[in-house]
Structures are given as C-alpha cells and as structure tokens.
mmJSON file of the N, C-alpha and C atoms, coordinates in Angstrom:
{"data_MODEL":{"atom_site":{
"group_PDB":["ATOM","ATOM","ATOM","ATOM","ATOM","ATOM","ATOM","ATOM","ATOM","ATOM","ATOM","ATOM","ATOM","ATOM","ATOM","ATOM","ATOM","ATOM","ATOM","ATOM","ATOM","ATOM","ATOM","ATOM","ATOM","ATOM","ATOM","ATOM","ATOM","ATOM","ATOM","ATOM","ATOM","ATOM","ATOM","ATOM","ATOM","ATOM","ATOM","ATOM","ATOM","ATOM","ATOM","ATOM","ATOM","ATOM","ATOM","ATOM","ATOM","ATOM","ATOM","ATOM","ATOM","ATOM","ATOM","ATOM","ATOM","ATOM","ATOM","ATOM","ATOM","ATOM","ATOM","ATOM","ATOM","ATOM","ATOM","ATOM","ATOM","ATOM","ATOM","ATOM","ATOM","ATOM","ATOM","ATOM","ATOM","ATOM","ATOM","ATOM","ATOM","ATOM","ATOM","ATOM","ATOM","ATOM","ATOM","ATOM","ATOM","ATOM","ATOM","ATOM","ATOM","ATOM","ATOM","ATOM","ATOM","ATOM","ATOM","ATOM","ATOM","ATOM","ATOM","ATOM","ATOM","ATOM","ATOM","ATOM","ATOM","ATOM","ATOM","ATOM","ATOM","ATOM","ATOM","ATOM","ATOM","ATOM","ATOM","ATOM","ATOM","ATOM","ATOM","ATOM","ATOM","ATOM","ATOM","ATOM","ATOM","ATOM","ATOM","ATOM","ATOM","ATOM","ATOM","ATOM","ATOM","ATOM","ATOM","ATOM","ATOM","ATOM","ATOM","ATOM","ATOM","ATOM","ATOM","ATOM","ATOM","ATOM","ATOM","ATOM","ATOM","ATOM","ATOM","ATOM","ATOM","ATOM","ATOM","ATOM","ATOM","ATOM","ATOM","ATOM","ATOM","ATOM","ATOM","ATOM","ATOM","ATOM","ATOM","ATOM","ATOM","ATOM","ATOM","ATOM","ATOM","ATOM","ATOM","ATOM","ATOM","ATOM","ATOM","ATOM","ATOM","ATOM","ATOM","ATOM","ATOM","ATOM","ATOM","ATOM","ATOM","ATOM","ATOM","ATOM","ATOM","ATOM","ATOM","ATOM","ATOM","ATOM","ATOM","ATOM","ATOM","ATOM","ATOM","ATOM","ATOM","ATOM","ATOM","ATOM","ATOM","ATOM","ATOM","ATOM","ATOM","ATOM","ATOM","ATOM","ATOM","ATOM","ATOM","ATOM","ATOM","ATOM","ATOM","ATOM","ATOM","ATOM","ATOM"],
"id":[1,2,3,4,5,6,7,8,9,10,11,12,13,14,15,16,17,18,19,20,21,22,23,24,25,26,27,28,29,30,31,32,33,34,35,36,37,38,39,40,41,42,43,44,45,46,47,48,49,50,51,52,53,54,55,56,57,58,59,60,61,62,63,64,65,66,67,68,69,70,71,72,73,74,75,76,77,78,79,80,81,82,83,84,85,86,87,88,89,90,91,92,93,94,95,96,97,98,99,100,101,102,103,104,105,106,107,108,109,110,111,112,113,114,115,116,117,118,119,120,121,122,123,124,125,126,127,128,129,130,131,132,133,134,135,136,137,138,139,140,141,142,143,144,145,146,147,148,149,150,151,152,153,154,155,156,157,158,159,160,161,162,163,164,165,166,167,168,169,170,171,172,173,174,175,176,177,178,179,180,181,182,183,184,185,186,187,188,189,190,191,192,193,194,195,196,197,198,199,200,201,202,203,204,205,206,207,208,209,210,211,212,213,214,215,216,217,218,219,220,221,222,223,224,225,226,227,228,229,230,231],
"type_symbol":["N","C","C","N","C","C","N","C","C","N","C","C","N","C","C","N","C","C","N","C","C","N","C","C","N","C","C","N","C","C","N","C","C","N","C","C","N","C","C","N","C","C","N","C","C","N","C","C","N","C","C","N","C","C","N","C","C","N","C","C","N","C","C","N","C","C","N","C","C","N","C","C","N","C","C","N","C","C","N","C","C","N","C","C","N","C","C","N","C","C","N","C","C","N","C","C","N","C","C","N","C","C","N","C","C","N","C","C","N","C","C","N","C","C","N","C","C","N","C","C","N","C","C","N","C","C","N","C","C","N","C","C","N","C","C","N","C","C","N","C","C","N","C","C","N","C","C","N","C","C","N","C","C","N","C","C","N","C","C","N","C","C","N","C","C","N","C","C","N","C","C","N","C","C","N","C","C","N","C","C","N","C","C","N","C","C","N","C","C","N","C","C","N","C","C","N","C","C","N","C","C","N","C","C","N","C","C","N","C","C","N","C","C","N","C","C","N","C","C","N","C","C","N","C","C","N","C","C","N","C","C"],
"label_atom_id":["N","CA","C","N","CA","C","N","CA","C","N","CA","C","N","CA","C","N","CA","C","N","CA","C","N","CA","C","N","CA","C","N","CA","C","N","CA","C","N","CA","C","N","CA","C","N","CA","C","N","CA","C","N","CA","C","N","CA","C","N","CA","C","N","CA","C","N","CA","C","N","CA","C","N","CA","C","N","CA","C","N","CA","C","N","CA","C","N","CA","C","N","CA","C","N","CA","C","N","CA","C","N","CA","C","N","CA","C","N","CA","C","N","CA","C","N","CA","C","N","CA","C","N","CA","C","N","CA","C","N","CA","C","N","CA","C","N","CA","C","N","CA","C","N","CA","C","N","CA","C","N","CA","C","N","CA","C","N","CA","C","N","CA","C","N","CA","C","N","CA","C","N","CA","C","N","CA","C","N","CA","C","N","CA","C","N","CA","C","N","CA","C","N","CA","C","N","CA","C","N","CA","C","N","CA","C","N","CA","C","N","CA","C","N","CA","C","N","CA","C","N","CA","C","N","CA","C","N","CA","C","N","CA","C","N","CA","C","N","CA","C","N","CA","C","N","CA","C","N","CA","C","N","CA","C","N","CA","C","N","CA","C","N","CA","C","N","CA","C"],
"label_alt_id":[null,null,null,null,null,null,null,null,null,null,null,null,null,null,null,null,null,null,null,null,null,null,null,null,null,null,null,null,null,null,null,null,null,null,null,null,null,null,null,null,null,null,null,null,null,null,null,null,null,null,null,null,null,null,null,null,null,null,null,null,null,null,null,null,null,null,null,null,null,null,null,null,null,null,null,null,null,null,null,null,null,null,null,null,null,null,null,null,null,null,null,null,null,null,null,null,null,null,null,null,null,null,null,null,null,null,null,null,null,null,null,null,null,null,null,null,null,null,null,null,null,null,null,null,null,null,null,null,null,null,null,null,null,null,null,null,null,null,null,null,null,null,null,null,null,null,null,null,null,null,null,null,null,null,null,null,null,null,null,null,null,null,null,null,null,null,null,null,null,null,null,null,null,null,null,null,null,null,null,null,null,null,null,null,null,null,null,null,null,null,null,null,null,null,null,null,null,null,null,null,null,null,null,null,null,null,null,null,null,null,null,null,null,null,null,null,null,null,null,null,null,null,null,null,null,null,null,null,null,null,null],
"label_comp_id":["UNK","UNK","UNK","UNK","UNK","UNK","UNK","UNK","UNK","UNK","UNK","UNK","UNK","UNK","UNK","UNK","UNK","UNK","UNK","UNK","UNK","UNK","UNK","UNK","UNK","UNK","UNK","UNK","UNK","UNK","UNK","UNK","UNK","UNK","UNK","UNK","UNK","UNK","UNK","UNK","UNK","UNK","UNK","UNK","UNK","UNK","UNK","UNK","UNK","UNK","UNK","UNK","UNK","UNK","UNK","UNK","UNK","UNK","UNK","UNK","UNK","UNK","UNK","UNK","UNK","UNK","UNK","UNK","UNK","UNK","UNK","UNK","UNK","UNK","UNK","UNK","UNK","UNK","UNK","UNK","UNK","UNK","UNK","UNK","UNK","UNK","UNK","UNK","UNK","UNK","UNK","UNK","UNK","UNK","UNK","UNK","UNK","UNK","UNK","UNK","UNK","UNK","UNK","UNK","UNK","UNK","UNK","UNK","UNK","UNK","UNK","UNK","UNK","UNK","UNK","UNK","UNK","UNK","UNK","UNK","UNK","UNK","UNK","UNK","UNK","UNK","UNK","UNK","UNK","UNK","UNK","UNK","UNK","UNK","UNK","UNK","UNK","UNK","UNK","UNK","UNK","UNK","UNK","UNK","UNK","UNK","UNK","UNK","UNK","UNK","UNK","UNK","UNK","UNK","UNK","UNK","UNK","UNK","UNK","UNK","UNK","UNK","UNK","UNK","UNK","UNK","UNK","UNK","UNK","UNK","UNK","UNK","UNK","UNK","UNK","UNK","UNK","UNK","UNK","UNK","UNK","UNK","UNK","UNK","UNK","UNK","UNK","UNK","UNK","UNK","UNK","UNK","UNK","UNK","UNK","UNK","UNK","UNK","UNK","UNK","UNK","UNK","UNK","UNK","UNK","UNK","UNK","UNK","UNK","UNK","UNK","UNK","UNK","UNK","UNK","UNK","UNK","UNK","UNK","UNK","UNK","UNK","UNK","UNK","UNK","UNK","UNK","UNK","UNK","UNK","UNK"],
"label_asym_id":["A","A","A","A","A","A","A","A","A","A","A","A","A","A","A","A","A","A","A","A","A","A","A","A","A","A","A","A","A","A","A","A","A","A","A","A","A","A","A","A","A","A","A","A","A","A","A","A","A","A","A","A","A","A","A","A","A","A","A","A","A","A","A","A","A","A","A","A","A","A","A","A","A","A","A","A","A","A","A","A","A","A","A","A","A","A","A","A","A","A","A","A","A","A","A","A","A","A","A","A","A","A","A","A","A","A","A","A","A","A","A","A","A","A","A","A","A","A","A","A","A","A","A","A","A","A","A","A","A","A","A","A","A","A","A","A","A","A","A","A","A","A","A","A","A","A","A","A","A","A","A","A","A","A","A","A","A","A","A","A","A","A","A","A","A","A","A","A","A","A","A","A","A","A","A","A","A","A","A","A","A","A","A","A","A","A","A","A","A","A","A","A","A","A","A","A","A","A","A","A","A","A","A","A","A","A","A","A","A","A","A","A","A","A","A","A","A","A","A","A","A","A","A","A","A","A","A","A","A","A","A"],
"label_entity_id":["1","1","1","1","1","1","1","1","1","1","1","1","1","1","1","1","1","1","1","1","1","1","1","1","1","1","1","1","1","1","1","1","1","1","1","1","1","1","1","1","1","1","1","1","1","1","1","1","1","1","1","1","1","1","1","1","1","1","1","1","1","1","1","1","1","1","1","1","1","1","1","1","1","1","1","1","1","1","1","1","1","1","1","1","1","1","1","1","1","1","1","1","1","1","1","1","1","1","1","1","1","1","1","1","1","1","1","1","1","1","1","1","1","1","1","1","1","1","1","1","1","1","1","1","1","1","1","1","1","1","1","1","1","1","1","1","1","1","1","1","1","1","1","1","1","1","1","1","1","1","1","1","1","1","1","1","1","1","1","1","1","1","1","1","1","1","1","1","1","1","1","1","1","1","1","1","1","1","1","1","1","1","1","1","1","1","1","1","1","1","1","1","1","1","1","1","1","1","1","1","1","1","1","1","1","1","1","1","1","1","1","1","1","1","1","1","1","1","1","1","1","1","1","1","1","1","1","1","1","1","1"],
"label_seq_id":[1,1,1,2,2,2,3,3,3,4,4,4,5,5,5,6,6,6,7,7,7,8,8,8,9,9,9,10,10,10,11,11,11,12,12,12,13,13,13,14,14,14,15,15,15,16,16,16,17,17,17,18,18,18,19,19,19,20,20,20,21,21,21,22,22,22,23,23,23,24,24,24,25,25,25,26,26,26,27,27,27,28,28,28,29,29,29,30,30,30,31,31,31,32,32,32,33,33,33,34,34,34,35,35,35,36,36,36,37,37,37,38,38,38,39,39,39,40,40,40,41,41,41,42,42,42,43,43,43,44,44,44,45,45,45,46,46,46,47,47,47,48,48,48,49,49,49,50,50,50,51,51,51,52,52,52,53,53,53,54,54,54,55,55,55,56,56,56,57,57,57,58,58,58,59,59,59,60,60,60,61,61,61,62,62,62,63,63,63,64,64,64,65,65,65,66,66,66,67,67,67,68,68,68,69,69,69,70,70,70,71,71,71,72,72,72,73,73,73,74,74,74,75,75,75,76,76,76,77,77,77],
"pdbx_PDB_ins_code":[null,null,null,null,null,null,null,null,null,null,null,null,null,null,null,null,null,null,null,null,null,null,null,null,null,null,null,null,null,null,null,null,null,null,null,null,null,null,null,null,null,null,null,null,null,null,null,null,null,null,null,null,null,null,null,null,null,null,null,null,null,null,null,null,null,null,null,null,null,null,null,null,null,null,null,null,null,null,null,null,null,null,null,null,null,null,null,null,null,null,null,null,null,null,null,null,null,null,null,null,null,null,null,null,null,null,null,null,null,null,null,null,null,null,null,null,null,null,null,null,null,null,null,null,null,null,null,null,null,null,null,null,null,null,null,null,null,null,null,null,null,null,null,null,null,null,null,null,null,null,null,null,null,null,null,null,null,null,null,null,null,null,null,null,null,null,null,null,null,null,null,null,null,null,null,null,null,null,null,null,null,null,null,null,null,null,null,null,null,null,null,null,null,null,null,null,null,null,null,null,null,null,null,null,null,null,null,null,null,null,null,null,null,null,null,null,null,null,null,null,null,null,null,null,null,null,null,null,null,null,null],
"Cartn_x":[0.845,0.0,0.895,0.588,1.483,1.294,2.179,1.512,1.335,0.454,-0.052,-1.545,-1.639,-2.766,-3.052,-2.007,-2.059,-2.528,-1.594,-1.638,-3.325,-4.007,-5.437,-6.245,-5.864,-6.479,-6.545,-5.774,-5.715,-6.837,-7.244,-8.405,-7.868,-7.193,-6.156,-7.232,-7.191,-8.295,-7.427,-7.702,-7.337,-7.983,-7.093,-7.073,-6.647,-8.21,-8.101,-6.782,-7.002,-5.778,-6.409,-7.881,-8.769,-8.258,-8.06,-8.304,-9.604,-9.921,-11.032,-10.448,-10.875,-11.116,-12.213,-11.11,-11.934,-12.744,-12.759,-13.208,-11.708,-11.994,-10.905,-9.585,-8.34,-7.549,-7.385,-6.687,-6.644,-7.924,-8.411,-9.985,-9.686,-8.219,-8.632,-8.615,-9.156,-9.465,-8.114,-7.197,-6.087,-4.7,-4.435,-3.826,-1.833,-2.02,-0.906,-0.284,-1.421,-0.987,-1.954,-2.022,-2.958,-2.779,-4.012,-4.163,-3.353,-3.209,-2.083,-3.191,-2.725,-3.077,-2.755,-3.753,-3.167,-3.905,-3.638,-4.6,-5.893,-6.449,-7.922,-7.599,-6.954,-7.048,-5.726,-5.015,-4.073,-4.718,-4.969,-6.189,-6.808,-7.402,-8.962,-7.994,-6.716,-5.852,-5.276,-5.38,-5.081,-5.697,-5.633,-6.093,-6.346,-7.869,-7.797,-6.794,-6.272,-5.277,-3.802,-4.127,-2.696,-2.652,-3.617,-4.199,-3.886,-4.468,-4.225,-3.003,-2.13,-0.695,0.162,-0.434,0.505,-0.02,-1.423,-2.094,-1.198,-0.98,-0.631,0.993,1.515,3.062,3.191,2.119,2.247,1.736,0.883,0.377,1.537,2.489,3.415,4.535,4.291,5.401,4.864,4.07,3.188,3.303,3.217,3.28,4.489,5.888,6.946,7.365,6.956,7.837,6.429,6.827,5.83,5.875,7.235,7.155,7.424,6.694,6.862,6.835,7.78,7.721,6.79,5.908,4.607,5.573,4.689,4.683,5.398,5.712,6.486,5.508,4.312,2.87,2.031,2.416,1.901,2.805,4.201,5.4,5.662,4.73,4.86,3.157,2.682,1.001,1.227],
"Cartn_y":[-1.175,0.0,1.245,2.107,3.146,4.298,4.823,5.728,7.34,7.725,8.386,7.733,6.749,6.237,5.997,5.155,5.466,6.828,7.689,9.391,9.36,9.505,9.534,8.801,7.32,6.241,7.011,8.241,8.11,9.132,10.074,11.008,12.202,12.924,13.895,15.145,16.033,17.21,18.398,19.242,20.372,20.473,21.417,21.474,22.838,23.512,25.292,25.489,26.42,26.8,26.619,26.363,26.39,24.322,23.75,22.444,21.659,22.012,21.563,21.075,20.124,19.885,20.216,21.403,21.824,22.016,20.155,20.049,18.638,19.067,18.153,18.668,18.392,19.171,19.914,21.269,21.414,22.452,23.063,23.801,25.094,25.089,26.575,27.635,28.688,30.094,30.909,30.595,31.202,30.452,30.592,29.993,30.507,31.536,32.112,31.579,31.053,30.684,29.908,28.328,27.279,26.598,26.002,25.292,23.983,23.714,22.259,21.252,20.474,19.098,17.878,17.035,15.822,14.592,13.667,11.989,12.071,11.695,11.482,11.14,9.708,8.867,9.521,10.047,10.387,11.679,12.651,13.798,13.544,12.422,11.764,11.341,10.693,10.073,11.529,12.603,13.695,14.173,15.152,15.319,16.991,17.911,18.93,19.542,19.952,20.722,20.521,18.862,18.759,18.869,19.254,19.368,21.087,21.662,23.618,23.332,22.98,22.959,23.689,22.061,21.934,23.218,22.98,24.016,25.466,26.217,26.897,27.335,26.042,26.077,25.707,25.515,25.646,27.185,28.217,29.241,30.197,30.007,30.957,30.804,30.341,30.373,31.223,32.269,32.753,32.242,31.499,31.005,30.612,31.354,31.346,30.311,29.079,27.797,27.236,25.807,24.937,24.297,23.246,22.327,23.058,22.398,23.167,21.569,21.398,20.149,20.322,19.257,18.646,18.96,19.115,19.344,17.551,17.625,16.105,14.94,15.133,15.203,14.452,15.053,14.815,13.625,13.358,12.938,11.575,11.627,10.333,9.231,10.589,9.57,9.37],
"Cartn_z":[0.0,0.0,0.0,-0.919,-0.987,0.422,0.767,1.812,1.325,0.45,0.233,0.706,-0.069,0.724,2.222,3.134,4.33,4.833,4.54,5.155,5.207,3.525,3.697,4.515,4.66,5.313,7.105,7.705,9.086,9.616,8.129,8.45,9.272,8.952,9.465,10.059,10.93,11.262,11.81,12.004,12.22,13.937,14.245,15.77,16.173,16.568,17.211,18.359,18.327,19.362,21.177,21.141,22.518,22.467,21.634,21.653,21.187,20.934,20.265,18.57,17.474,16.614,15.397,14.959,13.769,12.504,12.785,10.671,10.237,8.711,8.38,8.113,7.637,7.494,6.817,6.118,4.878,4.353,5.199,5.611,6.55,7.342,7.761,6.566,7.199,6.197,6.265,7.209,7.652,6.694,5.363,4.449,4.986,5.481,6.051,7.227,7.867,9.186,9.687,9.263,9.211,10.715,10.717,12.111,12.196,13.177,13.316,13.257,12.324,11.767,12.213,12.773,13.751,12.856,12.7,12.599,13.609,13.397,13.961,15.303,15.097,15.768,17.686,16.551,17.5,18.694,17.78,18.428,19.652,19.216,20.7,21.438,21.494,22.253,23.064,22.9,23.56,24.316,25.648,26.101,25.509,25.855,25.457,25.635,26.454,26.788,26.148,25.621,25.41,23.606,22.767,21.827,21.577,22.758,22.316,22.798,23.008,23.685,22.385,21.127,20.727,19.435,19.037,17.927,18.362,19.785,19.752,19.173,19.713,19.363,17.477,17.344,15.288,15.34,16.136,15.44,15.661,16.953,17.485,16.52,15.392,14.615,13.119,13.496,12.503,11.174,11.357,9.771,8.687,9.296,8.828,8.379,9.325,9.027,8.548,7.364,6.947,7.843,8.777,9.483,11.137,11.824,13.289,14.1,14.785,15.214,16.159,16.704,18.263,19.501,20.2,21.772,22.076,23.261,23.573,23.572,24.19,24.367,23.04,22.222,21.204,20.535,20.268,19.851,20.525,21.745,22.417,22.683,22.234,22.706,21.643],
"occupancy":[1.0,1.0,1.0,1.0,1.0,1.0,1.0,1.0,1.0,1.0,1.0,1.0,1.0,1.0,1.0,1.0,1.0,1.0,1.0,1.0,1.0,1.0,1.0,1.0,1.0,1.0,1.0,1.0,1.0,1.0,1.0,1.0,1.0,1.0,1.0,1.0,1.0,1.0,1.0,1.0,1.0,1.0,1.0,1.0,1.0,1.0,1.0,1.0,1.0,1.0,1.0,1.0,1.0,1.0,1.0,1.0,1.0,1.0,1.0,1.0,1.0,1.0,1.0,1.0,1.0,1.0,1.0,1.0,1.0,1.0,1.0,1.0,1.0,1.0,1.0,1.0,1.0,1.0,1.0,1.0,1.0,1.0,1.0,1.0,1.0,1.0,1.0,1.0,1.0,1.0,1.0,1.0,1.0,1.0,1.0,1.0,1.0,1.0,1.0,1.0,1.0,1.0,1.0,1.0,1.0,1.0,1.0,1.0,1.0,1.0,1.0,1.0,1.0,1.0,1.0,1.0,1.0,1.0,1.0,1.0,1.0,1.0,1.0,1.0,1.0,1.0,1.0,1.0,1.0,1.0,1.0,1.0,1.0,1.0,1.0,1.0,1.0,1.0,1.0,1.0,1.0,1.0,1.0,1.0,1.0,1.0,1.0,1.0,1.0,1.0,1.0,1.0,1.0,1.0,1.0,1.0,1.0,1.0,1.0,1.0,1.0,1.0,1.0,1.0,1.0,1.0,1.0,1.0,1.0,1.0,1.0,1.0,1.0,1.0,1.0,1.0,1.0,1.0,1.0,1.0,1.0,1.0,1.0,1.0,1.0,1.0,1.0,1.0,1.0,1.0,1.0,1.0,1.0,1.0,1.0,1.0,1.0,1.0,1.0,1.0,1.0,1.0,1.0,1.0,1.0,1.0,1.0,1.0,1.0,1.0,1.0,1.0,1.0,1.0,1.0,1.0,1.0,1.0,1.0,1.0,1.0,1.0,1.0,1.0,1.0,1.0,1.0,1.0,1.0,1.0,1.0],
"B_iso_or_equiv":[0.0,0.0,0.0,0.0,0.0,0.0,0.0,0.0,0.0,0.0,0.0,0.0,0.0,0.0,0.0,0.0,0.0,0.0,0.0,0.0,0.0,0.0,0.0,0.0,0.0,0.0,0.0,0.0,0.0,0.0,0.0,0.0,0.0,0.0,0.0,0.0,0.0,0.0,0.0,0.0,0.0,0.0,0.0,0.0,0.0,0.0,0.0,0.0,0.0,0.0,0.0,0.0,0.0,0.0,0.0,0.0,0.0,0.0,0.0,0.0,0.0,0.0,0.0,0.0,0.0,0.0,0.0,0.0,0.0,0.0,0.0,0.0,0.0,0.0,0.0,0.0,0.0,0.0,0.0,0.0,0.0,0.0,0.0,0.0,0.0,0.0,0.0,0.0,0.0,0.0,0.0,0.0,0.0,0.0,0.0,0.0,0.0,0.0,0.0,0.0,0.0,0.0,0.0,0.0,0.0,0.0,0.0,0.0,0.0,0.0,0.0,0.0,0.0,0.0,0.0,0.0,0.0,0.0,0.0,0.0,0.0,0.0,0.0,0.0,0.0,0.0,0.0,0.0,0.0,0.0,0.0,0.0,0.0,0.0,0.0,0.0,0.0,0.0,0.0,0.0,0.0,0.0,0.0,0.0,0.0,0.0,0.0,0.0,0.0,0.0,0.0,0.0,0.0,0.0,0.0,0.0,0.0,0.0,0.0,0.0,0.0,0.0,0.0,0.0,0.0,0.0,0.0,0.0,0.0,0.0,0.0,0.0,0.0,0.0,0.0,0.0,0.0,0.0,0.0,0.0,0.0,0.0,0.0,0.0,0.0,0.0,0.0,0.0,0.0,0.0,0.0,0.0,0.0,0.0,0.0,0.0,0.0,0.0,0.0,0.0,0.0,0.0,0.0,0.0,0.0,0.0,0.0,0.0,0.0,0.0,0.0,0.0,0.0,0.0,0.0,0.0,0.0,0.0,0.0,0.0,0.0,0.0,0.0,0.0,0.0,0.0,0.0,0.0,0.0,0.0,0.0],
"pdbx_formal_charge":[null,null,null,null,null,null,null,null,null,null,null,null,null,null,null,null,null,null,null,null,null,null,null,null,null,null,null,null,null,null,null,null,null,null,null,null,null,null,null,null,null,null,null,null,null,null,null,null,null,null,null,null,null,null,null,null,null,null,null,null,null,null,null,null,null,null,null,null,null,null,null,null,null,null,null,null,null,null,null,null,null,null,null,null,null,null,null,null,null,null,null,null,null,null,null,null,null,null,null,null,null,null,null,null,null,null,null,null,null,null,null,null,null,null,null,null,null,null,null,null,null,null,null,null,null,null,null,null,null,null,null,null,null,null,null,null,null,null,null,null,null,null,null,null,null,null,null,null,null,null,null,null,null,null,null,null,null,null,null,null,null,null,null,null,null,null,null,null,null,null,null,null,null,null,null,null,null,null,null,null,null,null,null,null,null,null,null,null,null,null,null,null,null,null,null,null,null,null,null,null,null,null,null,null,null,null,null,null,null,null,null,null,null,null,null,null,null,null,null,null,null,null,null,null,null,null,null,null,null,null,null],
"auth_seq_id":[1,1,1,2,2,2,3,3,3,4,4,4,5,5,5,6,6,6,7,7,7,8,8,8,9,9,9,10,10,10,11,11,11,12,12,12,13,13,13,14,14,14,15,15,15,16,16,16,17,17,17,18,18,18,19,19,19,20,20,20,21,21,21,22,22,22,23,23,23,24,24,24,25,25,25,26,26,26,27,27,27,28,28,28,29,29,29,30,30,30,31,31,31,32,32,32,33,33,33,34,34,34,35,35,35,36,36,36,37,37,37,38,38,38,39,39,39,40,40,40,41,41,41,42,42,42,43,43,43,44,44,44,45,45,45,46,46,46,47,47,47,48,48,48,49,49,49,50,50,50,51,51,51,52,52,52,53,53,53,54,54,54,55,55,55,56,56,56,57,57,57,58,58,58,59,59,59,60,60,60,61,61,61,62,62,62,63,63,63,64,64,64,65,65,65,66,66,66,67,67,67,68,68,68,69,69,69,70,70,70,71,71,71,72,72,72,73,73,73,74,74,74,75,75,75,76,76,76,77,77,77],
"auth_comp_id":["UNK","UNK","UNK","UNK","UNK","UNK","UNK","UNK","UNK","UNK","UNK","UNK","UNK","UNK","UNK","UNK","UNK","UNK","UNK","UNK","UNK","UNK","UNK","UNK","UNK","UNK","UNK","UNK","UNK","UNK","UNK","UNK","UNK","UNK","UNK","UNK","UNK","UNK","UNK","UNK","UNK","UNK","UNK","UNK","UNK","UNK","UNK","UNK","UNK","UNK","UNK","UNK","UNK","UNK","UNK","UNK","UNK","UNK","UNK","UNK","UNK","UNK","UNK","UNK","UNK","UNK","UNK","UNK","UNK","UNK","UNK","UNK","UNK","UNK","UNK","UNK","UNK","UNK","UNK","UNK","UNK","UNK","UNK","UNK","UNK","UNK","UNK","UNK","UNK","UNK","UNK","UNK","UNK","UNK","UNK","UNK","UNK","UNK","UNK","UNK","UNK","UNK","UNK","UNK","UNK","UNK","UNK","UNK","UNK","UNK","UNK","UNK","UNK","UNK","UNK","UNK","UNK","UNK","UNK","UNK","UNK","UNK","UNK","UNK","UNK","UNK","UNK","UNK","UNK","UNK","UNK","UNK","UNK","UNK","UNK","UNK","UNK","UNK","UNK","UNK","UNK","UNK","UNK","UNK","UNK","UNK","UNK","UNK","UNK","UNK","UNK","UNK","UNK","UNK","UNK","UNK","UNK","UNK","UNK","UNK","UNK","UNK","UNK","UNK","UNK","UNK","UNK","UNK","UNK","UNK","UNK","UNK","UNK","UNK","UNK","UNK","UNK","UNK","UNK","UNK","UNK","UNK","UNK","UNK","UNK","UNK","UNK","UNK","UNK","UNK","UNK","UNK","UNK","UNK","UNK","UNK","UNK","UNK","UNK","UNK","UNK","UNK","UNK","UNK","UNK","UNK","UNK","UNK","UNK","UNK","UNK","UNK","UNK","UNK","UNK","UNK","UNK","UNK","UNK","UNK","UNK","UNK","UNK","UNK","UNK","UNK","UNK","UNK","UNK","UNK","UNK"],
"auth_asym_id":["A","A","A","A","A","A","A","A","A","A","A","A","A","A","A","A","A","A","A","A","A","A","A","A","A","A","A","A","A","A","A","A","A","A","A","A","A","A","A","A","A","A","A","A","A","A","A","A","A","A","A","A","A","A","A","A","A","A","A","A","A","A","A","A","A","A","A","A","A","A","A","A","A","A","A","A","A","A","A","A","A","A","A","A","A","A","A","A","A","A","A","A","A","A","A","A","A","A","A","A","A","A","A","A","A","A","A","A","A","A","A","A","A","A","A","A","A","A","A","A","A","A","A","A","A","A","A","A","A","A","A","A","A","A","A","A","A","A","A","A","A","A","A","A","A","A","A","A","A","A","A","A","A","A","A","A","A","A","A","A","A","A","A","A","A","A","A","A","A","A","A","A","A","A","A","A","A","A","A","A","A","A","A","A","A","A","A","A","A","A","A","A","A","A","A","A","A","A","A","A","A","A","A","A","A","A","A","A","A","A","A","A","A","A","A","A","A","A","A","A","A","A","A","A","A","A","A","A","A","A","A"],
"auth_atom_id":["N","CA","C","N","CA","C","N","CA","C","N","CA","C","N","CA","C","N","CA","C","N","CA","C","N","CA","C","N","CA","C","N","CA","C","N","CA","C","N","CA","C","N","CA","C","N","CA","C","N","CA","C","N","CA","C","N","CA","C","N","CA","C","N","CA","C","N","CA","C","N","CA","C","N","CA","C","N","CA","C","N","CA","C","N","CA","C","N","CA","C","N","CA","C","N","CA","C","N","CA","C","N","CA","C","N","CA","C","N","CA","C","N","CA","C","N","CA","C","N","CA","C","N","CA","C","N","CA","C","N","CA","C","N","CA","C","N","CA","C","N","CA","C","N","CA","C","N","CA","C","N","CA","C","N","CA","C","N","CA","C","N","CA","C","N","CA","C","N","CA","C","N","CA","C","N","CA","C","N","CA","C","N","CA","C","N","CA","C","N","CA","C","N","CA","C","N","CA","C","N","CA","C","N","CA","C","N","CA","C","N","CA","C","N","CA","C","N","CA","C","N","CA","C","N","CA","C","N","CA","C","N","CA","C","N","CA","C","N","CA","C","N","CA","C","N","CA","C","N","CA","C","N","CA","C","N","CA","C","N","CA","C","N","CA","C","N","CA","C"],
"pdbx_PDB_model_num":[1,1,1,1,1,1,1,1,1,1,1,1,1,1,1,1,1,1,1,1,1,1,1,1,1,1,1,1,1,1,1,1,1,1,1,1,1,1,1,1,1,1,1,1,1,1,1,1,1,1,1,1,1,1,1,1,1,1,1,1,1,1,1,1,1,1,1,1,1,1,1,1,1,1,1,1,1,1,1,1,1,1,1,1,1,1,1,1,1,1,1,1,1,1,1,1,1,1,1,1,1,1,1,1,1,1,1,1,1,1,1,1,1,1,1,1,1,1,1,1,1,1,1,1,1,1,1,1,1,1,1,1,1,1,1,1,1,1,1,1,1,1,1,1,1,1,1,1,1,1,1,1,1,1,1,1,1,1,1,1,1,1,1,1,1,1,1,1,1,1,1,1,1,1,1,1,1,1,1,1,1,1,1,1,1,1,1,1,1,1,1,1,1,1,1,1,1,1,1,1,1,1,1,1,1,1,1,1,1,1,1,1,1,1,1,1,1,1,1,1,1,1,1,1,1,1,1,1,1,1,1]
}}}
C-alpha cells in the first residue's frame, strides 16, 4: 500500500488553538498561518489541553515555518 494512501487512510483534522477539533484538514481560512493538523485517531488520544498545547506552538510560529515540530505530548502519545 502506498503511503499516500495510508496518510489519507488516518483522516487527518485540524485542531483550534482552545483544543477543540476543527473540521478536516486542509480547511482553515487562515492559508498564512494554518491550524495544526493531527490523525484522527491520534487527536482523541489527547487530552484537550494537550491538543491547544501543541495548535498553539504551530500558530506561534506565525506562519513562517511549513514544518513546526509537536509538543512532547503529542510525539509520544
């Protein structure tokens, strides 16, 4: 199975900066400075808090960088 397909197969979503889950990925309105994108599956395995942790540490990088590495939090659940 190629993993392009995987990637799609995990259902990826976007994640506000409050923690909450915003939709699917690839959907904020903010093209400059997009919401952090998690797997579905990994997301629910988070706790709220540990979800705006990390959304915030992708927004505090206004946008500059494409890649912003996860909170530890995130990197280990």
């Amino acid at each position: 199975m190629g993993e392009l397909k995987k990637w799609r197969d995990q259902k990826w979503v976007r994640i506000g900066t409050d923690g909450s889950i915003k939709g699917a990925c690839g959907t904020s309105k903010n093209k400059k400075n997009p919401d952090r994108c998690l797997p579905l599956a990994k997301a629910k395995r988070l706790s709220k808090k540990q979800r705006a942790a990390t959304a915030r540490k992708k927004k505090a990088s206004g946008g500059k960088k494409q890649f912003v590495p996860n909170t530890k939090a995130v990197k280990n659940g």
